[in-house]
C-alpha positions as CSV (number, residue, x, y, z in Angstrom):
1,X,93.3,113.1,86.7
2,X,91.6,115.1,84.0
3,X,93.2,114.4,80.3
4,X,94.1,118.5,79.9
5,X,96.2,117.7,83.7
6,X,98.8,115.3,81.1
7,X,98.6,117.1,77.7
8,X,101.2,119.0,76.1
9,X,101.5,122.8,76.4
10,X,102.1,122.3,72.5
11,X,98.4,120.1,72.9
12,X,96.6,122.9,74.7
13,X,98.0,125.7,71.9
14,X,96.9,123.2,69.1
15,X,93.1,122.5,70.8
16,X,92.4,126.2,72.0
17,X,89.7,128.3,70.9
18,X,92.1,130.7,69.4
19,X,93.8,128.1,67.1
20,X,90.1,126.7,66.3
21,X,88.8,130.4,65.5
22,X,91.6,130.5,62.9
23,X,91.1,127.8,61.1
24,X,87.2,128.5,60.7
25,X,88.3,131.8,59.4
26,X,90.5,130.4,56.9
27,X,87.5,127.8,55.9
28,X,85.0,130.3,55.2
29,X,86.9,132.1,53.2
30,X,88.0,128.8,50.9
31,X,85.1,127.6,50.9
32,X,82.1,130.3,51.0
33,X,80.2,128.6,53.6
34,X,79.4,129.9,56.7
35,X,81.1,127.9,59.7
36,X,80.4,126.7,63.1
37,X,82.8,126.5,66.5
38,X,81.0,124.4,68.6
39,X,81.9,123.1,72.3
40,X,82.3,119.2,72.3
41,X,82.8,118.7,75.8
42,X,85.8,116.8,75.3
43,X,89.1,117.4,76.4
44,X,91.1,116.0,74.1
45,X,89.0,118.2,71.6
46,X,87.2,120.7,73.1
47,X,86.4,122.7,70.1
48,X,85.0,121.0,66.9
49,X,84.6,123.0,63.5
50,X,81.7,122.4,60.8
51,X,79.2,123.5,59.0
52,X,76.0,121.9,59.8
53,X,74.1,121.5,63.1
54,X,75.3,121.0,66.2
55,X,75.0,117.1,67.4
56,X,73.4,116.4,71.1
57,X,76.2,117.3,73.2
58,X,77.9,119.9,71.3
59,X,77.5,123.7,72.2
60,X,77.7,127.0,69.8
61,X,80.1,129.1,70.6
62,X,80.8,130.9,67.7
63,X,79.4,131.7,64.2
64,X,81.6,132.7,61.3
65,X,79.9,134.6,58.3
């Protein structure tokens, strides 16, 4: 059984790309930088947040200036 069959619906809010968008928002503007939503391919956190590049298995998804 997949890990996102067994999470919380308070787990899937938490994790979505919504909630992640968000928070990168609220980043760039404390910190100046330009920030990254990228696609980690997990399911327990299937959006990752940062400012540098991508690492081998991780996707763009979006880009926040």
């Amino acid at each position: 059984m997949p890990c996102s069959d067994y999470l919380s619906p308070r787990r899937h809010m938490l994790a979505s790309f919504e909630r992640c968008y968000a928070v990168a928002v609220q980043r760039r503007h404390q910190s100046g930088y330009i920030q990254l939503i990228l696609l980690t391919g997990s399911p327990l956190q299937p959006y990752r947040i940062t400012g540098r590049a991508p690492g081998r298995n991780e996707r763009i998804v979006a880009i926040i200036v």
